[in-house]
Steps between C-alpha positions, in 0.01 A plus 500: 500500500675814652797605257579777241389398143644690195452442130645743208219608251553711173252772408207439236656603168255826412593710228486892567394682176483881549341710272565895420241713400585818338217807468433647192284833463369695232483840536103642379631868422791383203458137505879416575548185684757461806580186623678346835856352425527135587772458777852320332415168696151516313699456179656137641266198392695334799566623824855467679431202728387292239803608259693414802418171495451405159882583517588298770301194430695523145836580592519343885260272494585391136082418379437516118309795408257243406494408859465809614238603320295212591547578851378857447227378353425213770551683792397853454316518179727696254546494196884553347650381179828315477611815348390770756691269786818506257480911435431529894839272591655692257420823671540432823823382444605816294397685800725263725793561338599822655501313878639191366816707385518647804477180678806356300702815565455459819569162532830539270608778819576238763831356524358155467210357307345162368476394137287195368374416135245209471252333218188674436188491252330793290219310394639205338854628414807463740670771657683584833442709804776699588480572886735762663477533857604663809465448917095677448440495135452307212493641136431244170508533156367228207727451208514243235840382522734414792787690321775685694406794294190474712732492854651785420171710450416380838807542681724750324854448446579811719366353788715534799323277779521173544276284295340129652435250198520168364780357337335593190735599190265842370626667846872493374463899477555478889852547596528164685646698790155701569298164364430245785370165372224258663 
C-alpha cells in the first residue's frame, strides 16, 4: 500500500580498539637504542567516549557499576573492573568541576533563580539532590543530609535575586522579601 513507512533502529554495538605502535631502532655503529614516544592518549586504557559514558550511565542514568560493567561486557566486549569504572567517575568528575562552578556562578548572577532539594540514593544509603536552577540551566549537587547548612552552600546568604522554593524550613537564610514560595 502507497504510504511513508519509518521505524527508529540503533546501531550494532562494535567496540573500536585502536592500537599504537611505537618504532624502536638500534643503531649498528654504538649500539644505542632510540625509540618513538607513545602519543599521551596512548597512555589511556580507555578512550574519552567510553569514559563519557561510563559517567553518565553512573551518575544520570544511576546503573550500579555492576550493571555497567555487565553491559560493557554484553554489548561491546570489554572488560572493566568495578574498580576501574569507580576511578574513571571519579575522574571525570574531578575534571567537571571547573565548568560546574562556573555553571553555578552563573546561575547565582540572575536576579531570579529556582531552588529544589529531593531524596536520593548512593548505593544503598540516603541522601538528597540539591537542584539550583535558572530560566536555561540546571546545576545539582548530592549531599547526605537535607540540612540548611547545605542551602546555604547552594544559595549563599549574599544572594541578592529573588529565590523560587518550597515552603521548606532549610531556606530560612532567604530574606522572605527576595524568597517567593510555591
Amino acid at each position: 500500500e502507497a504510504g511513508a513507512y519509518q521505524q527508529d533502529e540503533i546501531p550494532e554495538p562494535e567496540r573500536e580498539l585502536t592500537e599504537w605502535r611505537c618504532h624502536a631502532l638500534r643503531c649498528g655503529g654504538c649500539g644505542h637504542t632510540t625509540k618513538a614516544n607513545a602519543p599521551e592518549e596512548a597512555l589511556q586504557r580507555f578512550g574519552p567516549r567510553l569514559k563519557a559514558a561510563i559517567a553518565t550511565l553512573t551518575a544520570d542514568k544511576r546503573q550500579t557499576n555492576r550493571q555497567l560493567q555487565q553491559l560493557l561486557s554484553d554489548f561491546y566486549g570489554i572488560e572493566i573492573s568495578v574498580g576501574q569504572i569507580v576511578n574513571i567517575t571519579k575522574s571525570v568528575g574531578v575534571a567537571l568541576m571547573p565548568a560546574a562552578k562556573r555553571l553555578k556562578e552563573e546561575i547565582l548572577a540572575r536576579s531570579a533563580i529556582y531552588a529544589d532539594e529531593t531524596g536520593w540514593r548512593i548505593a544503598s544509603c540516603r541522601a538528597y539532590l540539591w537542584g539550583l536552577f535558572s530560566k536555561d540551566a540546571a546545576y545539582y549537587e548530592i549531599h547526605r543530609t537535607r540540612k540548611g547548612e547545605v542551602a546555604e552552600e547552594i544559595i549563599p546568604v549574599g544572594y541578592d535575586g529573588v529565590v523560587h522554593t518550597d515552603d521548606y524550613c532549610g531556606y530560612t537564610h532567604i530574606a522572605p522579601t527576595r524568597r517567593q514560595l510555591c
